[in-house]
N, CA, C and O of each residue as an XYZ file, in Angstrom:
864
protein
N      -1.126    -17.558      6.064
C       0.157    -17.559      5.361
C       1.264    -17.306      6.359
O       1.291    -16.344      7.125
N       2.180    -18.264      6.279
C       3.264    -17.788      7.252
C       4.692    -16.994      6.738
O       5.400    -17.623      5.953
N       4.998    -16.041      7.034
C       5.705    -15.741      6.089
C       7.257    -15.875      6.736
O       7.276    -16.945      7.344
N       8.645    -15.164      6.848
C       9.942    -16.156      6.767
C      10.225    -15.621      8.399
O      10.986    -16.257      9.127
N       9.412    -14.195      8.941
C       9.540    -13.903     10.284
C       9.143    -14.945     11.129
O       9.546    -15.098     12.282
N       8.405    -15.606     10.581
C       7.886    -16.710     11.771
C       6.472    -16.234     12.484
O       5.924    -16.966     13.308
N       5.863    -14.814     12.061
C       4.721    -14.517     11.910
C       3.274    -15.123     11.067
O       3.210    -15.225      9.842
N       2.367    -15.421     11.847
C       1.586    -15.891     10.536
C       0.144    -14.743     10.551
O      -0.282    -14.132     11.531
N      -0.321    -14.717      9.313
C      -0.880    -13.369      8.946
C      -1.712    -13.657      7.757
O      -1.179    -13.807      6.658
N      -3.559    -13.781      7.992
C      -4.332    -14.351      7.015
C      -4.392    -13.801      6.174
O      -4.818    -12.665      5.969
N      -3.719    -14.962      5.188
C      -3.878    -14.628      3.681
C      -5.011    -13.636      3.250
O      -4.804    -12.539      2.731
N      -6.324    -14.211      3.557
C      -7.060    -13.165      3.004
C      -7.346    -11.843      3.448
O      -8.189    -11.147      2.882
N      -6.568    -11.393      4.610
C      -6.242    -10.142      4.913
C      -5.451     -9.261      4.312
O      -5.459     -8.046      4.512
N      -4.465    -10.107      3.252
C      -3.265     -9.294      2.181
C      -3.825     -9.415      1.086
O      -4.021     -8.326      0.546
N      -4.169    -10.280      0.526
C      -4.155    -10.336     -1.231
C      -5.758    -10.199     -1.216
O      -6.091     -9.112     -1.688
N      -6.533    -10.765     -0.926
C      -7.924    -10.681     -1.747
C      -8.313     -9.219     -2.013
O      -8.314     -8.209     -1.308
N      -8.604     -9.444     -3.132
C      -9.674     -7.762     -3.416
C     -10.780     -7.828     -3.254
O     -11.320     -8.830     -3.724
N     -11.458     -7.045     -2.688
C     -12.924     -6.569     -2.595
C     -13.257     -7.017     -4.006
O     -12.755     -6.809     -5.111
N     -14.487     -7.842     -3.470
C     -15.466     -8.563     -4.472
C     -16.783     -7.059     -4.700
O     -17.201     -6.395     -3.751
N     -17.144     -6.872     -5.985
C     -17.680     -5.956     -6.078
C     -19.531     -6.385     -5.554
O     -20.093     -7.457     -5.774
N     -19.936     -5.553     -5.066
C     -21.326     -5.646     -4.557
C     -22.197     -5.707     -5.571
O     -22.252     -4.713     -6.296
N     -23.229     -7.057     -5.923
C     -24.061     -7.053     -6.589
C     -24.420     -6.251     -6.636
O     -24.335     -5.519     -5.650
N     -25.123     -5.779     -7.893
C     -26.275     -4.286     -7.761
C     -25.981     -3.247     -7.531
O     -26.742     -2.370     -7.939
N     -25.027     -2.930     -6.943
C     -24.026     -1.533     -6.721
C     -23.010     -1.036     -7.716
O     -21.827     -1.285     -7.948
N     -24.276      0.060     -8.401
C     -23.629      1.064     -9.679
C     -22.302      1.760     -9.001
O     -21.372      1.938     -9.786
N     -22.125      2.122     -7.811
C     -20.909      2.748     -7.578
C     -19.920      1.468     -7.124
O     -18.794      1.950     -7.243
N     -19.805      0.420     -6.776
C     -18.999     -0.329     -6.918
C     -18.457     -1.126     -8.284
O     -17.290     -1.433     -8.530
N     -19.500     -1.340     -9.004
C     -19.663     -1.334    -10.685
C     -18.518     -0.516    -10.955
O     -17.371     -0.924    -11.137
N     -18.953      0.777    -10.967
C     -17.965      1.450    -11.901
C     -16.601      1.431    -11.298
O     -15.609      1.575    -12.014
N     -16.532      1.296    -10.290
C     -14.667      1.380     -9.654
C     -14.232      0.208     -9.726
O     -13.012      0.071     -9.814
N     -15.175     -1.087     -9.708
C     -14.354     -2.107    -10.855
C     -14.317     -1.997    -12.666
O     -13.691     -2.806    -13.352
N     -14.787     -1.312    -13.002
C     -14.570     -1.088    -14.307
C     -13.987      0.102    -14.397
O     -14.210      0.581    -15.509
N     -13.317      0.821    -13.700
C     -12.049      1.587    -13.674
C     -11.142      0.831    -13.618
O     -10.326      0.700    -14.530
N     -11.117      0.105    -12.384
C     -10.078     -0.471    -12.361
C      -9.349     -1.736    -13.274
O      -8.363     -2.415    -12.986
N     -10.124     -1.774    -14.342
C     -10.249     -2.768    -15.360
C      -9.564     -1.818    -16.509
O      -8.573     -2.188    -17.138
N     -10.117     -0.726    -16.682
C      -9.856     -0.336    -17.763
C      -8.171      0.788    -17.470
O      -7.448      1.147    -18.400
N      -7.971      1.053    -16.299
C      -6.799      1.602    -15.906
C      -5.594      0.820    -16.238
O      -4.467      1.222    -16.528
N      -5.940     -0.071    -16.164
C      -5.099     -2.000    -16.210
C      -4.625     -1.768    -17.632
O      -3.526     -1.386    -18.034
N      -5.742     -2.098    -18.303
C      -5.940     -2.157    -19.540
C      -4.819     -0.973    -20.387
O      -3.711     -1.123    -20.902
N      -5.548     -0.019    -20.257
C      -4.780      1.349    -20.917
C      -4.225      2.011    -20.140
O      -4.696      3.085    -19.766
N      -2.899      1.451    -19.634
C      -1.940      1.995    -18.753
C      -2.069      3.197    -18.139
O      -1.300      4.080    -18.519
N      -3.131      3.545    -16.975
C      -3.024      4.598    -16.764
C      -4.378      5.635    -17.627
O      -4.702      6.718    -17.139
N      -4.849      5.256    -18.541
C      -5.595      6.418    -19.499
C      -7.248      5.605    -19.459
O      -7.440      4.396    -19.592
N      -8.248      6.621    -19.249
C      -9.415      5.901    -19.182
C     -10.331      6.535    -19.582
O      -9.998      7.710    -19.426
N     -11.559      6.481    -20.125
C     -12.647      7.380    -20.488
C     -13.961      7.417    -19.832
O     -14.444      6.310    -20.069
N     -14.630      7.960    -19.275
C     -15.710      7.851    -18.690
C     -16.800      6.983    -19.221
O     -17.398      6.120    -18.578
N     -17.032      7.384    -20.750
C     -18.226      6.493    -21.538
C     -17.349      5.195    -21.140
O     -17.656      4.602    -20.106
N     -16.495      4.830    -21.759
C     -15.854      3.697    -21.444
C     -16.179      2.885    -20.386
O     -16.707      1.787    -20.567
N     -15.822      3.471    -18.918
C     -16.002      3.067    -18.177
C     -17.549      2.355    -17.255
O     -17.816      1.338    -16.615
N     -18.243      3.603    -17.685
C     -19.956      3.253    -17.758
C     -20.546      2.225    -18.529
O     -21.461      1.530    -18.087
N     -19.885      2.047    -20.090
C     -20.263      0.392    -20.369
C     -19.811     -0.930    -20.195
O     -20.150     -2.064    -20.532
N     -18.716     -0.245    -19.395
C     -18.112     -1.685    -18.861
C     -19.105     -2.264    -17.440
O     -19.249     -3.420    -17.042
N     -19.648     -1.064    -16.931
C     -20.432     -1.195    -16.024
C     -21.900     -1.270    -15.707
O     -22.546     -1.406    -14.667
N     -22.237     -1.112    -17.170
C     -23.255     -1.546    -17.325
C     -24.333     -0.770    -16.940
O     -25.370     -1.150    -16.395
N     -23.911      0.676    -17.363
C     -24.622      1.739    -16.457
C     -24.636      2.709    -17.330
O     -23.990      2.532    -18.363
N     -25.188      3.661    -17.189
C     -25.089      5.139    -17.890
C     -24.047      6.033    -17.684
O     -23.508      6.047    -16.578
N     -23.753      6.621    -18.373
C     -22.913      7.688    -18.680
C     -23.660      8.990    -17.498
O     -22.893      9.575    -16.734
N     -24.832      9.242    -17.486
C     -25.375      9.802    -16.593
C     -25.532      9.368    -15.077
O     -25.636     10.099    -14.092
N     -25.524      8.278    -15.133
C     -25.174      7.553    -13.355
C     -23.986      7.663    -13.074
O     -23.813      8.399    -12.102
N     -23.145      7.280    -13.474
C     -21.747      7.776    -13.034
C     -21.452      8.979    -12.573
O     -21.095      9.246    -11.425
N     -21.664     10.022    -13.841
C     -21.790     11.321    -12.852
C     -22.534     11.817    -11.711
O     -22.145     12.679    -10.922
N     -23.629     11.202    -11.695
C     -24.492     10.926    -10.391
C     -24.138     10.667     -9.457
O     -24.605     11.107     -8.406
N     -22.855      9.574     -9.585
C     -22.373      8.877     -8.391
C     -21.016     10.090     -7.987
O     -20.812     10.477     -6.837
N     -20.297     10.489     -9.064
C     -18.990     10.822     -8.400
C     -18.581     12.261     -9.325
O     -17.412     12.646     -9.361
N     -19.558     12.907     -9.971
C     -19.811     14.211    -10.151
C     -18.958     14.567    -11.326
O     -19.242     15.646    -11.846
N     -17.997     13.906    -11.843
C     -16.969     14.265    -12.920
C     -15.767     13.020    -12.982
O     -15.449     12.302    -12.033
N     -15.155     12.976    -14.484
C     -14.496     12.295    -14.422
C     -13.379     12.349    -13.373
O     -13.149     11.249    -12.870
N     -12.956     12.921    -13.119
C     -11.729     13.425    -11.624
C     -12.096     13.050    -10.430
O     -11.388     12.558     -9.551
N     -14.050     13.466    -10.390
C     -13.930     12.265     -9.621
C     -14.175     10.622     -9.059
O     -14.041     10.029     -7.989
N     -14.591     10.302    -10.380
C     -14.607      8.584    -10.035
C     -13.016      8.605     -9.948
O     -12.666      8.093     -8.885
N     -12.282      8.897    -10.477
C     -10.507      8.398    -10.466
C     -10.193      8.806     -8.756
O      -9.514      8.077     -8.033
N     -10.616      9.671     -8.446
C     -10.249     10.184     -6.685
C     -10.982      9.196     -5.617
O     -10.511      8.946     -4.508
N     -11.966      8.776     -6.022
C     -13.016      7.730     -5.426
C     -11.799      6.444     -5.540
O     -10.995      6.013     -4.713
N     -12.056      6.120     -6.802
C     -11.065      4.475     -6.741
C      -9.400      4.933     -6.527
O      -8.678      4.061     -7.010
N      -8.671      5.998     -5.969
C      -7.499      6.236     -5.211
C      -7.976      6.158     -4.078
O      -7.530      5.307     -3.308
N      -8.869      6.909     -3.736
C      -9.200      6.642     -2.295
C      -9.409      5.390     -1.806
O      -9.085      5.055     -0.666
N     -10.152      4.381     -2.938
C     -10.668      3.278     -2.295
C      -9.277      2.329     -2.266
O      -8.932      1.568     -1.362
N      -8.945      2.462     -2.875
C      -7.019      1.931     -3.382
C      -6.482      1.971     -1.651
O      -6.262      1.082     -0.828
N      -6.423      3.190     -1.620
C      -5.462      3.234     -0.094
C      -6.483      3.016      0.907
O      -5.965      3.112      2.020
N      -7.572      2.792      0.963
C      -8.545      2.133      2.157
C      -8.022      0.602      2.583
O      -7.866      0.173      3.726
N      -7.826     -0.006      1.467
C      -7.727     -1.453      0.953
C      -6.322     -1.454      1.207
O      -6.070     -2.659      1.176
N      -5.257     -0.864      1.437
C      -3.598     -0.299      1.560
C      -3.431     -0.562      3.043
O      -3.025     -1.530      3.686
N      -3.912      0.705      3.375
C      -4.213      1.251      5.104
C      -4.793      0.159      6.057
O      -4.766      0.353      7.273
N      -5.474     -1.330      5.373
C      -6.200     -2.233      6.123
C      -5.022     -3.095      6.273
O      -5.095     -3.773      7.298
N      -4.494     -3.191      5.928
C      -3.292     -3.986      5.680
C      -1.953     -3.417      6.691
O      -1.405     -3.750      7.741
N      -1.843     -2.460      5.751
C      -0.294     -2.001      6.921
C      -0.786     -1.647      8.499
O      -0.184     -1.848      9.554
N      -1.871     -1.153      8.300
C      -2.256     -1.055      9.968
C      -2.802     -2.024     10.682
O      -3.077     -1.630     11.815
N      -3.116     -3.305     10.454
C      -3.854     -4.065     10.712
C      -3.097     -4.634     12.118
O      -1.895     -4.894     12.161
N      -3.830     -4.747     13.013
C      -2.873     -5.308     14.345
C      -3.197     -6.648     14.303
O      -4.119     -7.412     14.013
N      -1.393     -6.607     14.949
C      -0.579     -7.974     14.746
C      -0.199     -7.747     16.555
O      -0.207     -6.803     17.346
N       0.215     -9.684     16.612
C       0.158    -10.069     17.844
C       1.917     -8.791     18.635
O       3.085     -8.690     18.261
N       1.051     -8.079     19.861
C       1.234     -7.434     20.627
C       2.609     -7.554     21.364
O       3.478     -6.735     21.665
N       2.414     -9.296     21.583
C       3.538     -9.410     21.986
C       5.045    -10.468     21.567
O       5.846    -11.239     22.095
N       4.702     -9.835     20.245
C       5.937    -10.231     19.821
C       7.162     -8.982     19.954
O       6.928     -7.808     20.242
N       8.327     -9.496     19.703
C       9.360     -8.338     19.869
C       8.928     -7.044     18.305
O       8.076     -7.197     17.430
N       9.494     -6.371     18.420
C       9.142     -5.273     18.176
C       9.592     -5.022     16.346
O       9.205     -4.224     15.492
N      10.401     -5.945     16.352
C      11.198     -6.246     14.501
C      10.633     -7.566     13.711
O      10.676     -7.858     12.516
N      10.017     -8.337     14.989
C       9.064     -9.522     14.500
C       7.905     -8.967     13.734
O       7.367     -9.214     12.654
N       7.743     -8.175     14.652
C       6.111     -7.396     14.470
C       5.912     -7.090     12.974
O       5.284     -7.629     12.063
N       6.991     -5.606     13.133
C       6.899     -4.996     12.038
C       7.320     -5.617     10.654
O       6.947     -5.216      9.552
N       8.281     -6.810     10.950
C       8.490     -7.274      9.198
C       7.512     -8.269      9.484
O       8.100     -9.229      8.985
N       6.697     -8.628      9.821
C       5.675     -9.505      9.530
C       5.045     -8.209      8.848
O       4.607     -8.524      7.742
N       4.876     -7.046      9.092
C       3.938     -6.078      8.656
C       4.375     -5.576      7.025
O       3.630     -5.562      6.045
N       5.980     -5.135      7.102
C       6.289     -4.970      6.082
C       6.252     -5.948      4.730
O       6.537     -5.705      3.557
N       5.749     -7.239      5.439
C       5.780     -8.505      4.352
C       4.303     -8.640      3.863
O       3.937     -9.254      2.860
N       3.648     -8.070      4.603
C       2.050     -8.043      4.272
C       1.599     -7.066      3.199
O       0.811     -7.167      2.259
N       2.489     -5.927      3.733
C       2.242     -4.836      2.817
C       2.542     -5.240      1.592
O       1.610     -5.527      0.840
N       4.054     -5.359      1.086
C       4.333     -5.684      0.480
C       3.962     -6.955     -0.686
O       4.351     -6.954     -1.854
N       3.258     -7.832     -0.147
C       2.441     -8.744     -1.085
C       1.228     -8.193     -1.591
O       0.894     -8.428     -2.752
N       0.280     -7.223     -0.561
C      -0.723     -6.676     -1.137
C      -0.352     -6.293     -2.336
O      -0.808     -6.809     -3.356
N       0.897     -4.928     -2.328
C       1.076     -4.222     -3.414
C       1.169     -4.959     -4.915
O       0.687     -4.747     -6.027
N       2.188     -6.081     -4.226
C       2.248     -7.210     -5.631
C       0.787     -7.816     -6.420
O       0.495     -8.208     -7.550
N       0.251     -7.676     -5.411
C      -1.071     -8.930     -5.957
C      -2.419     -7.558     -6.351
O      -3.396     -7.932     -7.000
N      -2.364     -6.544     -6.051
C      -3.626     -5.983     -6.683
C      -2.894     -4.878     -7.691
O      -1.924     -4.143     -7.505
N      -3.886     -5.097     -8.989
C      -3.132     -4.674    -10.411
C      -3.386     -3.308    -10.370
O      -3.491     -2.674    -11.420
N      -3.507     -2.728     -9.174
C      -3.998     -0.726     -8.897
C      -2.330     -0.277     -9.087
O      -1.802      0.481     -9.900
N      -1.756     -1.099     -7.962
C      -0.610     -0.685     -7.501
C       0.556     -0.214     -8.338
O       1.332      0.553     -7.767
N       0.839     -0.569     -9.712
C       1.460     -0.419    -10.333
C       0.948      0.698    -10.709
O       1.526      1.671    -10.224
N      -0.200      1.007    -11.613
C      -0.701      1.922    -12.187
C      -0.382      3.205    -11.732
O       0.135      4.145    -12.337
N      -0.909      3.070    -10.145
C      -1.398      4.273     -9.397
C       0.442      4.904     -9.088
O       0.830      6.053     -9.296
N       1.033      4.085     -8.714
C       2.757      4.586     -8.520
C       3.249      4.812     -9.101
O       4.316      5.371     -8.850
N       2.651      4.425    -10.891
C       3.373      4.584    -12.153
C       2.444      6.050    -12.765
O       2.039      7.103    -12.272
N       2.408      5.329    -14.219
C       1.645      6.461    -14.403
C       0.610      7.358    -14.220
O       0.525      8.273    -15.039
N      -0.224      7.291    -13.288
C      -0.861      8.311    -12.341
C      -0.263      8.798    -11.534
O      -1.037      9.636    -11.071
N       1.095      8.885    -10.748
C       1.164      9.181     -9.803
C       1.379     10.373     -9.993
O       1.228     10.852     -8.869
N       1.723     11.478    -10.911
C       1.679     12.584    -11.027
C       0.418     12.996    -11.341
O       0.530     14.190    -11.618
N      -1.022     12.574    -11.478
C      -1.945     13.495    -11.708
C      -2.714     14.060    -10.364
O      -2.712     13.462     -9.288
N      -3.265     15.112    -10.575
C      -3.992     15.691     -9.438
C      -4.739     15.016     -8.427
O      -5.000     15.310     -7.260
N      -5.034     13.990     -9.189
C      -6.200     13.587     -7.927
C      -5.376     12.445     -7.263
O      -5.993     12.079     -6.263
N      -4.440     11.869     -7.395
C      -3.563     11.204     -6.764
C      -2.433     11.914     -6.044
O      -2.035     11.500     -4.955
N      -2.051     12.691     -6.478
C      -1.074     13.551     -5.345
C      -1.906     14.309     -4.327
O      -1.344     14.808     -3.351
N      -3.369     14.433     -4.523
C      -3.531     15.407     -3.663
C      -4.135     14.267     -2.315
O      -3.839     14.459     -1.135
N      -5.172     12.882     -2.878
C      -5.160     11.851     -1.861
C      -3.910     11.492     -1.257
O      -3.843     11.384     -0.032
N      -3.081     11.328     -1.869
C      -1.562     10.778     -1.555
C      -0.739     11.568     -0.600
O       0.050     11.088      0.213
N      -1.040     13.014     -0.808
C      -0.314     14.007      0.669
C      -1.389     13.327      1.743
O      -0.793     12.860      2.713
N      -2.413     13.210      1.783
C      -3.198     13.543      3.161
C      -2.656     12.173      3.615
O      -2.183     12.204      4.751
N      -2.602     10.665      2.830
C      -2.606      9.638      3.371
C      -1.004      9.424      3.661
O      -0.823      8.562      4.521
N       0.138      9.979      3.169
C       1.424      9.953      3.494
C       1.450     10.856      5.119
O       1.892     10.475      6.203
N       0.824     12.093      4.756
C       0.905     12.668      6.201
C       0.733     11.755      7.690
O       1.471     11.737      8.675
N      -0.584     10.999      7.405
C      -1.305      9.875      8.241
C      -0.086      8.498      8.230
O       0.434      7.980      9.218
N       0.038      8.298      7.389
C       1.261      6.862      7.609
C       2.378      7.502      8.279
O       3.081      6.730      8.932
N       2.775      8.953      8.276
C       4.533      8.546      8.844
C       4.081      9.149     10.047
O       4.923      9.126     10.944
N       2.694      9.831     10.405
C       2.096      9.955     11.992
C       2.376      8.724     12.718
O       2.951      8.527     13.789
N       1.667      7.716     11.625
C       1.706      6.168     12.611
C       2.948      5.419     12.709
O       3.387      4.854     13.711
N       3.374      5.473     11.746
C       4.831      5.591     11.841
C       5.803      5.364     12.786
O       6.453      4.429     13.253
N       5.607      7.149     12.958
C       6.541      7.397     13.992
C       6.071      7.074     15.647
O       6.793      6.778     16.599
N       4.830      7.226     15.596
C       4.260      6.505     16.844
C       4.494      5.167     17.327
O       4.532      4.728     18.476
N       4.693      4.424     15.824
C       5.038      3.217     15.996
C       7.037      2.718     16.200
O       7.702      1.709     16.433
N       7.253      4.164     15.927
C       8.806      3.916     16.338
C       8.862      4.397     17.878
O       9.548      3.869     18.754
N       8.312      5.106     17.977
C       8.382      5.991     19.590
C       7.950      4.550     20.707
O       8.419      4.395     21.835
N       7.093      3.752     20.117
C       6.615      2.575     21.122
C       8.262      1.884     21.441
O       8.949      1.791     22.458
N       8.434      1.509     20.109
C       9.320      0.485     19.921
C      10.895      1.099     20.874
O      11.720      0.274     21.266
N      11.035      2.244     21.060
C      12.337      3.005     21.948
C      11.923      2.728     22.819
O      12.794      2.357     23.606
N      10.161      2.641     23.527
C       9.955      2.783     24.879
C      10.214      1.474     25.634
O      10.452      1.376     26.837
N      10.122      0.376     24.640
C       9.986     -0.923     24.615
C      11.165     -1.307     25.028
O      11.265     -2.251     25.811
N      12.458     -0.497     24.473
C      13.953     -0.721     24.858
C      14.512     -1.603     23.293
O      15.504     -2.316     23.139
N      13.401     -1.195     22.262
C      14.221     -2.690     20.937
C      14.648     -1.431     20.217
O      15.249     -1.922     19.262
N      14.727      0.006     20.052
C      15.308      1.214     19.152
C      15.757      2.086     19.957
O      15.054      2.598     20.828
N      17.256      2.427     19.726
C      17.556      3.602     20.181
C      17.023      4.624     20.546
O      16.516      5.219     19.596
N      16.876      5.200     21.659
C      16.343      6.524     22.006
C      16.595      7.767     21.584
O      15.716      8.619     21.719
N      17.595      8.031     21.113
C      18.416      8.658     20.319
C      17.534      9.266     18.685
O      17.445     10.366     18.141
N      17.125      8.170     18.431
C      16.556      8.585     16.910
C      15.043      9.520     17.238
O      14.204      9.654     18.129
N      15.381     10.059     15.785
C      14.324     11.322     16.031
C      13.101     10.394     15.464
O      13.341      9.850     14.386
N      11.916     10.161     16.008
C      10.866      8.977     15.125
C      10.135      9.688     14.213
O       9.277      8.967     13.705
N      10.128     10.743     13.825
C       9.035     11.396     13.051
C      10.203     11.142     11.993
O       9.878     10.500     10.994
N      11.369     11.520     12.086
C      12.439     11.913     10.854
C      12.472     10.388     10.359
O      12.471     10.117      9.158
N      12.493      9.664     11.103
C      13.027      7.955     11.042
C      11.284      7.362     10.305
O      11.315      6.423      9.509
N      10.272      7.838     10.574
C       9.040      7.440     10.029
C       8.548      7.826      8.918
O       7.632      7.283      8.301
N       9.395      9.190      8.502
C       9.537      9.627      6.867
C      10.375      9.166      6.229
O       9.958      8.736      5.154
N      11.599      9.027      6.423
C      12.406      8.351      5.861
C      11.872      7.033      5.630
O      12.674      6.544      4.834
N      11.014      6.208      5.856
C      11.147      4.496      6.011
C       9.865      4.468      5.507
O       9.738      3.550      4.696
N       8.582      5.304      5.722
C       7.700      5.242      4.673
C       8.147      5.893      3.328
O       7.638      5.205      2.443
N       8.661      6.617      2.934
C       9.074      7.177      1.529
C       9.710      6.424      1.285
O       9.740      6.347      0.057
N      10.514      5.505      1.861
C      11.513      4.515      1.053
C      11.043      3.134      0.795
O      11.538      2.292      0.046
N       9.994      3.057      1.554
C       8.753      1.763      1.541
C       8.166      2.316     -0.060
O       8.016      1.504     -0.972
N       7.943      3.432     -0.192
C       6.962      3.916     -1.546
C       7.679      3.833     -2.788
O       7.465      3.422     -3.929
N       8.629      4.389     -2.128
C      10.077      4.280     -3.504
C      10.558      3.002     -4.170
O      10.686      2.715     -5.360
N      10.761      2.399     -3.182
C      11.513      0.995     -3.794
C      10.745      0.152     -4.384
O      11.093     -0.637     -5.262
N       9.357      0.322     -3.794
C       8.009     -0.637     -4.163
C       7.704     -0.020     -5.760
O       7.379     -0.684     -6.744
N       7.904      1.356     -5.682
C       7.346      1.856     -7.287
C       7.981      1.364     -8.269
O       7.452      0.860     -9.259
N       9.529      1.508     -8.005
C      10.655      0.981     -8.507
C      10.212     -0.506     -9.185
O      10.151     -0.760    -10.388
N       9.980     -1.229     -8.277
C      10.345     -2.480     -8.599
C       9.137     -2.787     -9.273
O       9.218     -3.763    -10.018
N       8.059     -2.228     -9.215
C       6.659     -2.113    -10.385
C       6.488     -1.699    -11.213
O       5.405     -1.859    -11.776
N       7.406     -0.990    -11.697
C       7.794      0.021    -12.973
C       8.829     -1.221    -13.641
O       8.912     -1.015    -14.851
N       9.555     -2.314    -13.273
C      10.458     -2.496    -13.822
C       9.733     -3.600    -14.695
O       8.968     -4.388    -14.139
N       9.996     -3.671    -16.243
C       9.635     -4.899    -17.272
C       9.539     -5.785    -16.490
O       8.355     -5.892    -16.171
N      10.358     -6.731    -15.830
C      10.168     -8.014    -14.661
C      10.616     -7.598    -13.336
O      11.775     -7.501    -12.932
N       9.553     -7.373    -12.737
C       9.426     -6.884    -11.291
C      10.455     -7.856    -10.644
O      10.259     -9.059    -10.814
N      11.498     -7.465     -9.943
C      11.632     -8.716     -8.869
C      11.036     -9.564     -8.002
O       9.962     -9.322     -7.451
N      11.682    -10.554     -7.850
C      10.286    -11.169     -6.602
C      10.175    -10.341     -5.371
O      11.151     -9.737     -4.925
N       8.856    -10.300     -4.750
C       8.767     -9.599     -3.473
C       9.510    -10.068     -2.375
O       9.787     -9.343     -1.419
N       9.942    -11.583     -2.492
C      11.114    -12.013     -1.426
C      12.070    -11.023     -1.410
O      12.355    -10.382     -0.398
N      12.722    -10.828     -2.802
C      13.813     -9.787     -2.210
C      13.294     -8.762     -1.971
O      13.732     -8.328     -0.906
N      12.257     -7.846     -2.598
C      11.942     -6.415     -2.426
C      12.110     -6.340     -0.422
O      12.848     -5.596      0.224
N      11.277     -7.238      0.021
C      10.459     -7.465      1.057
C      12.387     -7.298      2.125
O      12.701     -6.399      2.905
N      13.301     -8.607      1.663
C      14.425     -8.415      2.602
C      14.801     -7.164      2.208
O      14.835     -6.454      3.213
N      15.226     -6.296      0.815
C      16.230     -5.419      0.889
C      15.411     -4.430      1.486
O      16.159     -3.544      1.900
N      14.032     -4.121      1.763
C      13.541     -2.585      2.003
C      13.767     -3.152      3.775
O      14.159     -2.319      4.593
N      13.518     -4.406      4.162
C      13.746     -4.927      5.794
C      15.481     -4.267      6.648
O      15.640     -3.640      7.696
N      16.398     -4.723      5.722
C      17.787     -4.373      5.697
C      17.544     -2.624      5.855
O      17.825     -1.971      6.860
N      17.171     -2.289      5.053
C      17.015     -0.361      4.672
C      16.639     -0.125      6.131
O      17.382      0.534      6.860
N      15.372     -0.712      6.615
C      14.814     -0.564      8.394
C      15.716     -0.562      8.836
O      16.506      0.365      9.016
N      15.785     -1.945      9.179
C      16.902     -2.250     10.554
C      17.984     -1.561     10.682
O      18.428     -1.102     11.735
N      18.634     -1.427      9.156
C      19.672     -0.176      9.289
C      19.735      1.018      9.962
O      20.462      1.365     10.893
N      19.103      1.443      9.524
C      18.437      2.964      9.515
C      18.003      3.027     11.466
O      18.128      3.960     12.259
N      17.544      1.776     11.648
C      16.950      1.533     13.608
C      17.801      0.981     14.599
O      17.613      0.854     15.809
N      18.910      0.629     13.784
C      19.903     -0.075     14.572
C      19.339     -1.518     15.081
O      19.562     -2.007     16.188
N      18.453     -2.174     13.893
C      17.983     -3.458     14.381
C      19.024     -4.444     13.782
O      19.972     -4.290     13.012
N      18.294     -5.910     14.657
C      19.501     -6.882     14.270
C      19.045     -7.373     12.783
O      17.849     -7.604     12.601
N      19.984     -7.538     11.709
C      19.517     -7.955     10.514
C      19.325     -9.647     10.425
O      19.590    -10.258     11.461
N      18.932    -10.344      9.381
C      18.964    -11.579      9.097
C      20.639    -12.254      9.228
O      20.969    -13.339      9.706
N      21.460    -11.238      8.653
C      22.411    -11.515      8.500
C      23.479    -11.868      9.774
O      24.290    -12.760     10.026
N      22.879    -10.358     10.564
C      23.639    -10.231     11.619
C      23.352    -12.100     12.670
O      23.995    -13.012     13.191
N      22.407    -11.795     12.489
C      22.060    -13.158     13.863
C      22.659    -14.205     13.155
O      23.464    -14.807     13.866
N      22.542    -14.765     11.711
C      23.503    -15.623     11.308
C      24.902    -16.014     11.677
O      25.475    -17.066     11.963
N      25.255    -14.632     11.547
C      26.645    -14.224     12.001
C      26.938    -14.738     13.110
O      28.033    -14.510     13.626
């Protein structure tokens, strides 16, 4: 897929979902979570979930010990499938705003195309077992983050000046924000714009050149 950076970035590295493993009761049931999360916005039942899967009510707990935790299992597996994506390395030597909105455009379609994403930002995002996966894996993104801003100063394409840890919280929380936003809304916008206005929010914020600017 090529997307408007002039980056190209295999499709089936963004959108496909994990095909569930024949024969695998614990992959079973975290697609029939994730079926039934869909389904009932957010609200799910264990029996439920076990006959969607074709399994016992007693295997499930087998597999993930309580309802809290198959739901912590398929968050976790949620941001495995997240984390493959936004971290996934991209060609090295492109400039340093190529890179990353090829990255931010990847992300960003994942979120659109797998039906977790809404759920998990919407109404789960206040329950326990999602805030408490969600600190450890926010901690880990604005680490990389900012590592990934600290390259980009050394590189000579970001001010030296900016603090990158402060600049890597700011720009992942506002990556999380705007994306929830626009998944919460009755008709989501298209990810074209999500994708330019959260790009604009960057470059701003990095002193990069915008779409606009080079037009200019």
């Amino acid at each position: 897929m090529e997307f408007s950076s002039g980056v190209n970035v295999p499709e089936a590295s963004i959108v496909d979902l994990p095909a569930p493993r024949r024969g695998g009761a614990r992959q079973r049931l975290l697609t029939a979570l994730t079926e039934a999360l869909v389904e009932r916005v957010g609200d799910f039942e264990i029996a439920d979930v076990a006959r969607r899967a074709s399994v016992s009510v007693g295997l499930a707990y087998h597999h993930f010990g309580s309802k809290a935790g198959l739901l912590a299992a398929l968050i976790d597996d949620f941001h495995d499938r997240h984390d493959a994506v936004a971290n996934q390395r991209l060609d090295g030597a492109l400039p340093w705003a190529e890179r990353e909105r090829a990255r931010l455009e990847a992300t960003i379609v994942f979120m659109y195309a797998d039906p977790l994403a809404a759920v998990l930002m919407g109404p789960l995002s206040g329950s326990a077992e999602a805030m408490a996966v969600e600190a450890a894996r926010r901690r880990a993104m604005v680490e990389l983050a900012a590592h990934n801003i600290a390259h980009g100063q050394r590189m000579g394409f970001i001010d030296p000046a900016i603090d990158p840890t402060l600049a890597g919280a700011a720009i992942m929380g506002g990556i999380r924000q705007a994306v929830a936003t626009a998944l919460s809304s009755p008709t989501p916008p298209p990810k074209e714009r999500v994708i330019a206005q959260i790009w604009a929010f960057i470059a701003g914020g990095l002193g990069l050149p915008t779409e606009d600017s080079r037009d200019g």
